[in-house]
C-alpha positions in Angstrom: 27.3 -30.2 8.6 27.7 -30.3 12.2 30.7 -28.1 12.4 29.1 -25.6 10.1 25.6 -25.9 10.2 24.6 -27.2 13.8 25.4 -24.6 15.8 22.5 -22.7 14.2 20.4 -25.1 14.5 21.5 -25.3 18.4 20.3 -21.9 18.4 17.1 -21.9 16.9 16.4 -24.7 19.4 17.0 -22.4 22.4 16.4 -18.6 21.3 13.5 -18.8 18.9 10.2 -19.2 20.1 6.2 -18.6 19.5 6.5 -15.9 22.0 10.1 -14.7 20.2 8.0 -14.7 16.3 5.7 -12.6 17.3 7.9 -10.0 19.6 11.6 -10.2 18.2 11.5 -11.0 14.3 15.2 -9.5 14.5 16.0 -13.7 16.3 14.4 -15.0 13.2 16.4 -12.7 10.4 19.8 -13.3 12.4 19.3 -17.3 12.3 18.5 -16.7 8.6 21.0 -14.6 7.6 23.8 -16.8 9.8 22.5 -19.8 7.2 23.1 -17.6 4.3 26.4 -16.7 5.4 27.6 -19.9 6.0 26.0 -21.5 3.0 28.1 -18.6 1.1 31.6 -19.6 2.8 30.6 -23.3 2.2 30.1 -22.6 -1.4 32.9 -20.8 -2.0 35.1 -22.8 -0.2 34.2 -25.8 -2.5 34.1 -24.0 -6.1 37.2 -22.3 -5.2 38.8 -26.0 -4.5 37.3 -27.5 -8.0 38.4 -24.6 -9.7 41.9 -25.0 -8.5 42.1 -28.7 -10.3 42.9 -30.1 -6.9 42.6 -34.2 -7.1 39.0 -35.3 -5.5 38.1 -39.1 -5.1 34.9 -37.1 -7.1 34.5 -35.8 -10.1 33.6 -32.3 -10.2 29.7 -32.8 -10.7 29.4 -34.9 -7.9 31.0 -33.2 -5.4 29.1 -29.8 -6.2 26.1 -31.9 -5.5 27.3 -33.8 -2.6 28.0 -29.7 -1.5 24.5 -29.0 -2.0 23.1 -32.1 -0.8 25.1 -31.2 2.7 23.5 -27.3 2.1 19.5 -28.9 1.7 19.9 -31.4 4.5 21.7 -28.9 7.0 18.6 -26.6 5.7 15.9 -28.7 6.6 17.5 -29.4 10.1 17.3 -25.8 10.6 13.4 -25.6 9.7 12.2 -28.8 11.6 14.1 -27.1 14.4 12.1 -23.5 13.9 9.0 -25.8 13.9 9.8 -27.8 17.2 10.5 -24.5 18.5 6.9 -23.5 18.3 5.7 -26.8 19.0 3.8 -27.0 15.7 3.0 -30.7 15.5 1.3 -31.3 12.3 3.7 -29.1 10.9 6.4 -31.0 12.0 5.0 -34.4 10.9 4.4 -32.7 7.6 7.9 -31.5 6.9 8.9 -35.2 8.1 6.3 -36.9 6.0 6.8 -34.9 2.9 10.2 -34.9 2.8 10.7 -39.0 3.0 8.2 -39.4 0.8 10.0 -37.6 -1.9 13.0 -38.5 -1.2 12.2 -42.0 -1.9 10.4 -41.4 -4.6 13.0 -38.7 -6.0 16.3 -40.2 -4.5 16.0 -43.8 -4.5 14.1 -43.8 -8.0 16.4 -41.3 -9.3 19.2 -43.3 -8.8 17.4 -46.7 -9.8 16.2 -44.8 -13.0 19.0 -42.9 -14.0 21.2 -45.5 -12.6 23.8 -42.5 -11.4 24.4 -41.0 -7.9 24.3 -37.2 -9.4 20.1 -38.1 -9.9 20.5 -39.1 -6.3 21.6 -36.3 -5.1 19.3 -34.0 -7.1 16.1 -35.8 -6.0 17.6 -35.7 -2.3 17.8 -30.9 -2.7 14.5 -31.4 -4.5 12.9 -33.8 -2.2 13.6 -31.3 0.9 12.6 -28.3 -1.7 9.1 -30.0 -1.6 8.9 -30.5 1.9 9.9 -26.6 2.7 7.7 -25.7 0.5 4.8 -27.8 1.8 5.0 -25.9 5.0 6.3 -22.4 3.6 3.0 -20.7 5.2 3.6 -21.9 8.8 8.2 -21.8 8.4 7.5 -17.5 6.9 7.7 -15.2 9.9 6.6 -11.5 8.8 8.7 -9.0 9.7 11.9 -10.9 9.7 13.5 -9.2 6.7 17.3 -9.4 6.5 17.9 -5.9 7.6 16.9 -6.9 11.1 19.5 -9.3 11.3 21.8 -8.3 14.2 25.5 -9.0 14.4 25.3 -8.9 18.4 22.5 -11.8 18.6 24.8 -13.0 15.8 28.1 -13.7 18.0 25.7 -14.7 21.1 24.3 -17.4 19.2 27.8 -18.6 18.0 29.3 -18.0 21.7 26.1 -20.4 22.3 26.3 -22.9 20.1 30.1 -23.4 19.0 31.1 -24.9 22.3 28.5 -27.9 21.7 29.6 -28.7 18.1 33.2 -28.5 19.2 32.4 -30.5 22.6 31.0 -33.5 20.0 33.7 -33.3 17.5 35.9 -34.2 20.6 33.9 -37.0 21.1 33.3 -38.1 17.6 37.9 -37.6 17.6 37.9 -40.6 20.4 36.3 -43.6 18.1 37.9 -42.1 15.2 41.3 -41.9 16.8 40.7 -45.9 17.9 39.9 -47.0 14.7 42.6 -45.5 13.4 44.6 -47.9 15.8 43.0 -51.1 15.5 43.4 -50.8 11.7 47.2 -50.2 12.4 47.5 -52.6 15.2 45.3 -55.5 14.3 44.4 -54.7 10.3 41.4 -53.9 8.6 39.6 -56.8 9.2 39.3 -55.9 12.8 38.4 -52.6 12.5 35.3 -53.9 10.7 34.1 -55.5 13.5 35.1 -53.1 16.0 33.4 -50.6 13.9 30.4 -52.1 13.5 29.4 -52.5 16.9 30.2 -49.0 17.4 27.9 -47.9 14.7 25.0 -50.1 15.6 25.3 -49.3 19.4 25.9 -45.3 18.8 22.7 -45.2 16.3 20.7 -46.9 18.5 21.5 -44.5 21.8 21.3 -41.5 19.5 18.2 -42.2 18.0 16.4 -43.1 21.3 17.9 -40.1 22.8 17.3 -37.5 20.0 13.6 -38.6 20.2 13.5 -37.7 23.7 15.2 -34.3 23.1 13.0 -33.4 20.3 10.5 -33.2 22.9 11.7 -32.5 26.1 14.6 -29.9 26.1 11.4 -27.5 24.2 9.5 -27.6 26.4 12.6 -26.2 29.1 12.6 -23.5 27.0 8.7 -22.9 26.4 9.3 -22.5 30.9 12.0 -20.1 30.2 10.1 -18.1 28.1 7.0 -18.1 30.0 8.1 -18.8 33.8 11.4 -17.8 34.2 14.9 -19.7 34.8 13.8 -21.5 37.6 11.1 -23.3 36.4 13.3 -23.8 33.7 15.7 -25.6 35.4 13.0 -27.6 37.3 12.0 -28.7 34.0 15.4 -29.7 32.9 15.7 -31.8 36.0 12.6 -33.5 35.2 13.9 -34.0 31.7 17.0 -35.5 33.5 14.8 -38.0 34.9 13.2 -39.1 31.7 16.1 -39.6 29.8 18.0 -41.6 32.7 14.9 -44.0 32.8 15.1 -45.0 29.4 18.5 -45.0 28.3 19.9 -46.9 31.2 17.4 -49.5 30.8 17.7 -49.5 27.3 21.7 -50.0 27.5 21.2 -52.9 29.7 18.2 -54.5 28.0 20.7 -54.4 25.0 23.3 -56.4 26.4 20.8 -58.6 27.5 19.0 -59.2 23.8 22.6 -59.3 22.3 22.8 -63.2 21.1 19.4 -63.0 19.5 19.8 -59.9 17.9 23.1 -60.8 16.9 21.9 -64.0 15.5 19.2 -62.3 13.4 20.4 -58.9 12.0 24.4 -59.1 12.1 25.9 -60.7 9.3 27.8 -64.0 10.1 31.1 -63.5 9.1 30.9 -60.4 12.2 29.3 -62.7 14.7 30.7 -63.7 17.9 32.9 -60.3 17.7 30.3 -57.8 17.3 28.6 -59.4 20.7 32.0 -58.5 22.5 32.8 -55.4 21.1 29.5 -54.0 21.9 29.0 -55.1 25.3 32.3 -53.9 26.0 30.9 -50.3 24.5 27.9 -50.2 25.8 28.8 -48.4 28.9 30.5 -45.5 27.4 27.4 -45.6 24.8 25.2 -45.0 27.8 27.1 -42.6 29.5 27.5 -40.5 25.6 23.7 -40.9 25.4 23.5 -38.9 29.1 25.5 -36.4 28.5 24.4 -35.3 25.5 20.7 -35.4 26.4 20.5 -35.5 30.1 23.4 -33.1 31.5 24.1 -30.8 28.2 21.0 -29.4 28.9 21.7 -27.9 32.0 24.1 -26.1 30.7 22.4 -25.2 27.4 19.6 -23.6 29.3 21.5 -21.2 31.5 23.3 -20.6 28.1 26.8 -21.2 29.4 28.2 -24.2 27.3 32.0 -23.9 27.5 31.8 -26.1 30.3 31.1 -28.7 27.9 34.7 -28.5 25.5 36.4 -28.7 29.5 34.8 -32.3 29.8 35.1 -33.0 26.3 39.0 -32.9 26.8 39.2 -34.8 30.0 37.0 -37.7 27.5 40.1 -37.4 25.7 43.0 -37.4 27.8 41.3 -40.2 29.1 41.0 -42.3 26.4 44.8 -41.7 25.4 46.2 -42.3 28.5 44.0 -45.9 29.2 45.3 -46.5 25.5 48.8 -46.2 26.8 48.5 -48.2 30.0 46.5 -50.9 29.3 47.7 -54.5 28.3 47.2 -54.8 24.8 45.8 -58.8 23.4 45.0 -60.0 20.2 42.6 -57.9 19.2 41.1 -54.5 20.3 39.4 -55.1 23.4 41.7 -52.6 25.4 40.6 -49.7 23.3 36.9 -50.8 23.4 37.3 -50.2 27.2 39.6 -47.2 26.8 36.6 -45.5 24.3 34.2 -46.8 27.2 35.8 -45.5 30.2 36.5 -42.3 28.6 33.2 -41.5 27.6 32.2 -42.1 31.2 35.0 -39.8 32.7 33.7 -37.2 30.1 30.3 -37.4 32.1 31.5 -37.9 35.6 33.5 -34.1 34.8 30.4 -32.4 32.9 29.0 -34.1 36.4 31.1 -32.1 38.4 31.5 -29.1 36.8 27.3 -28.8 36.2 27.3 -29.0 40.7 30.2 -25.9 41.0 26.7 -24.0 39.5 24.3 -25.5 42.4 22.0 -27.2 39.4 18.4 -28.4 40.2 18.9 -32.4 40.4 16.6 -35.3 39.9 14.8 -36.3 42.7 17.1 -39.4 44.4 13.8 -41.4 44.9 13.4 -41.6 40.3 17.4 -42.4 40.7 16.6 -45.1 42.8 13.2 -46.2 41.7 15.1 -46.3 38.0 18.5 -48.5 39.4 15.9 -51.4 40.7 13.7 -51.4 37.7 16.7 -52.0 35.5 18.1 -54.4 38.3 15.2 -56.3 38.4 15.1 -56.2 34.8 18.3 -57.6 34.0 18.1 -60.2 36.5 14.5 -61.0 35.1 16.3 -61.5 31.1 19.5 -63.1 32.3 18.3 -67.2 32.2 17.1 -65.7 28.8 20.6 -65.7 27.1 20.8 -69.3 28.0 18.3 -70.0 25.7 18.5 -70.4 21.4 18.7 -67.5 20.9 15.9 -66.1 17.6 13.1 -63.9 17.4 11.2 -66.0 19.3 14.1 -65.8 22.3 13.9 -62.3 21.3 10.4 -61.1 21.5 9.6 -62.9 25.2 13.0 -60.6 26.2 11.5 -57.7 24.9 8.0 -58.3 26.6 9.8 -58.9 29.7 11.6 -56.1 29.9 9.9 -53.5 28.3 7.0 -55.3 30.8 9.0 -54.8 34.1 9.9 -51.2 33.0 6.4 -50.3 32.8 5.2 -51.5 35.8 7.7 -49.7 38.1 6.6 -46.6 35.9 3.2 -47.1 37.0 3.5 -48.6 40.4 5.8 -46.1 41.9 5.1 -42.6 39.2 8.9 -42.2 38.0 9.6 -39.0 36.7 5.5 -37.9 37.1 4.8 -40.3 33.4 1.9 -42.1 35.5 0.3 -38.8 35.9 0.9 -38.0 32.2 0.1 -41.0 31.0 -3.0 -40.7 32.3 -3.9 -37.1 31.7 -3.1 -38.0 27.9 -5.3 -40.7 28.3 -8.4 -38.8 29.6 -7.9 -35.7 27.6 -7.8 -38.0 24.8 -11.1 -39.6 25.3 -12.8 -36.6 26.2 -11.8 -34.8 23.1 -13.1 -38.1 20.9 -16.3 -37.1 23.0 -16.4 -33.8 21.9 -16.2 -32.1 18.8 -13.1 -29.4 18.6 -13.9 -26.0 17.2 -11.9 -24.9 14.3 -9.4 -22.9 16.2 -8.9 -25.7 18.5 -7.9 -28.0 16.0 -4.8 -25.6 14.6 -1.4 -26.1 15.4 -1.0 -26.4 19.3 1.2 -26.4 22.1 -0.4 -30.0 22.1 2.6 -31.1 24.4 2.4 -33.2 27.7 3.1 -30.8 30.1 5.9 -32.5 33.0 4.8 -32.0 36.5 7.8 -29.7 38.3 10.0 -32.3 40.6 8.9 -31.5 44.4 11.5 -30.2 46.7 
C-alpha cells in the first residue's frame, strides 16, 4: 500500500481542498483516476501471477482477497484524506465510526462464524464499502468526471508524492536490514525481542504523531490556499512546535514508565530485554517521529520533497557503516544503537538541507521552554523507577508527568495552546449558551486556528 497507494493519498492531503472542489474539479478527477489506474496495474499484476501457477504461501482465493483487502484499505485512506482535506469533522468521525463498527461486526464475526480468513477478508472490503457509502453525499464532488483528469497534475502529484513514499521505504529498509542480522548473528529468538520493542516503540511514536498531523499539516494548507506561502510556512513552524512538545516528552516519559509498563503488558518470557532494546531505540524513535511529522512538512508545503530520499540515504549509510564499526556483544545492542543513531543523522541532514532554503523556524523561546519541561519532567519520574513497579507505580508517573507538561503549557503559552485552549474553551460555553442555526451546525472548518509564531 504505501508504495502504491500513498503517494496519492500524500496528494490529496496537499492539493485538494474546499476552495480546490468547488474551483478545480479537474484535482479531484486526476486523484481518482490515478486510484483507478493503479488499482488496474495492482490487479493485473496479481491475476497475472496466479494465473502463471507460481508457488504462493496462499492459495489462490486468499491472496485475490488479501489483493483486494490491500485495494479497500488503501481506498478508504484516500477518502478520509479527501475528507480532512475539507476539514469535514462529522464526516470524518463518520467514515471512522462506520467503518470499525463493521468491521468488527463483519471481520471479526466473519471469521469467528465462518471460522476461515477468506470471510475475514470479505467483511473487511465490505466493512469499508459501508463506510464509503455512509458518506457518499459529502466524498461526490460534481463536475469531477473522468474526462477532466489531467496527465500534467497527474506527474506533479507523483513528482510530489513519490519522494516521501520512497524516503520511508528507506527508513522502513534500516530495521528490516537489522533484523535480518540479529536473526543471522544471534538467532531467532533474539530477533523476537529485538523486534518487539521496535514494534511497540514505532506504533506508539506513529500513532501519537499521525494524530497530530491529521490535524495540523491541514490546516498549513487551508493558509496556503487562503493566505499565501508565507503564512503557510509560519503555520508549519508553529506545527513544528507542537509536535516537538509532545513527542520529545512523550519519548522520555516512555523510558521513564518502562519497568511498569513492561511489567504489565509485555509478556514475561520478553521481559528484562524488551526494557533494553527499547530504551536503546527510543532516541532514533523520537528523532523518526520528527522528521516525519515536524520537518517533512516543510518540505511538503513548498512542494519540493526530494530533499527527503537525500536524508533518507545518509539514515542509511549511517546505519551500515555504525554496523561495521561498532563492537559487537552477545546480543544486538550494537545495531539497536546503529538503527538509533541513524535515524537521528537522517534528521540532523533533512535539518540541514531544510536551512540551505532559509525555512521559517520555531521560536527558540518554545525550544527552550519544551527542553526544561521535559528536564524537569524526567528528573520529577526518575525516584519513580525505584519503586515496584505496577499500575499503581504507573498511574502516579503518568499524573506526574502528563501534570508537569501541562503546567509549563499553561504557565509560559508554548506553541500559543494556552491561548487555544482557552478560546476552545469559551467558544465552547458560549455555543452551549446559544442555540446554532441550521447552517451553523453543518460540516465546518470547526478547527483551532494556531496563532502565527511572532518574529
Amino acid at each position: 500500500n504505501s508504495a502504491a497507494f500513498d503517494w496519492i493519498r500524500l496528494a490529496a492531503t496537499r492539493f485538494y481542498a474546499e476552495r480546490t472542489r468547488r474551483e478545480r474539479p479537474q484535482v479531484r478527477a486526476t486523484l481518482d483516476a490515478a486510484f483507478a489506474m493503479i488499482s488496474a496495474v495492482v490487479g493485473v499484476v496479481a491475476l497475472t501471477v496466479i494465473l502463471a501457477g507460481i508457488k504462493l504461501q496462499l492459495s489462490p482465493a486468499l491472496a485475490s482477497l488479501s489483493v483486494a483487502a490491500a485495494v479497500a484499505n488503501a481506498l478508504y485512506d484516500y477518502h478520509t484524506a479527501l475528507v480532512r482535506a475539507r476539514f469535514l469533522d462529522r464526516t470524518y468521525g463518520r467514515l471512522i465510526l462506520t467503518k470499525n463498527v463493521l468491521a468488527l461486526a463483519l471481520t471479526v464475526g466473519g471469521a469467528w462464524w465462518f471460522g476461515s480468513a477468506k470471510f475475514a477478508l470479505i467483511g473487511w472490503c465490505l466493512s469499508v464499502a459501508g463506510a464509503l457509502a455512509s458518506a457518499s453525499a459529502a466524498l461526490t464532488d460534481p463536475g469531477a468526471s473522468p474526462r477532466r483528469a489531467s496527465g500534467a497534475l497527474m506527474r506533479d502529484y507523483a513528482r510530489y508524492g513519490v519522494p516521501i513514499i520512497t524516503a520511508l521505504v528507506l527508513y522502513q529498509l534500516i530495521p528490516l536490514a537489522n533484523r535480518m542480522l540479529t536473526t543471522s548473528l544471534y538467532g531467532f529468538s533474539e530477533t523476537g525481542q529485538f523486534s518487539l520493542a521496535f514494534d511497540i516503540g514505532v506504533r506508539l511514536v506513529a500513532a501519537i504523531g499521525s494524530t497530530l498531523d491529521v490535524l495540523l499539516f491541514q490546516i498549513a494548507v487551508q493558509f496556503d490556499e487562503t493566505h499565501g506561502s508565507d503564512r503557510a510556512r509560519q503555520q508549519v513552524a508553529h506545527n513544528m512546535t507542537v509536535v516537538f512538545a509532545v513527542v520529545l516528552p512523550t519519548c522520555v516519559g516512555c523510558w521513564m514508565v518502562l519497568p511498569s509498563f513492561e511489567a504489565l503488558v509485555v509478556p514475561a518470557d520478553f521481559r528484562g530485554p524488551f526494557a533494553h532494546y527499547l530504551g536503546l531505540l527510543l532516541p532514533g524513535l523520537c528523532a523518526f517521529a520528527l522528521i516525519q511529522y515536524a520537518i517533512n512538512p516543510l518540505f511538503q508545503i513548498v512542494k519540493r520533497t526530494m530533499p527527503l530520499i537525500a536524508a533518507a540515504l545518509v539514515a542509511c549509510a549511517v546505519d551500515a557503516g555504525l554496523i561495521l564499526v561498532l563492537p559487537r556483544g552477545n546480543d544486538a545492542s550494537s545495531l539497536a544503537i546503529a538503527q538509533a543513531a541513524a535515524l537521528i543523522a537522517g534528521s540532523t541532514a533533512l535539518l540541514a538541507i531544510a536551512a540551505a532554503s532559509r525555512p521559517v523556524w520555531p521560536k527558540l523561546r518554545d525550544v527552550l521552554v519544551t527542553l526544561v519541561s521535559t528536564a524537569t519532567m524526567a528528573g520529577l519520574l526518575l525516584p519513580f523507577r525505584s519503586m515496584t513497579p505496577g499500575l499503581g507505580t504507573l498511574s502516579i508517573e503518568i499524573a506526574v508527568g502528563v501534570g508537569v507538561v501541562v503546567a509549563f503549557v499553561m504557565i509560559f503559552d508554548l506553541a500559543g495552546l494556552r491561548q487555544m485552549a482557552l478560546s476552545r474553551l469559551r467558544g465552547g460555553a458560549a455555543r452551549r449558551r446559544t442555540p446554532r442555526p441550521p447552517e451553523v451546525a453543518a460540516d465546518s472548518l470547526s478547527v483551532p486556528r494556531a496563532r502565527p509564531p511572532r518574529s
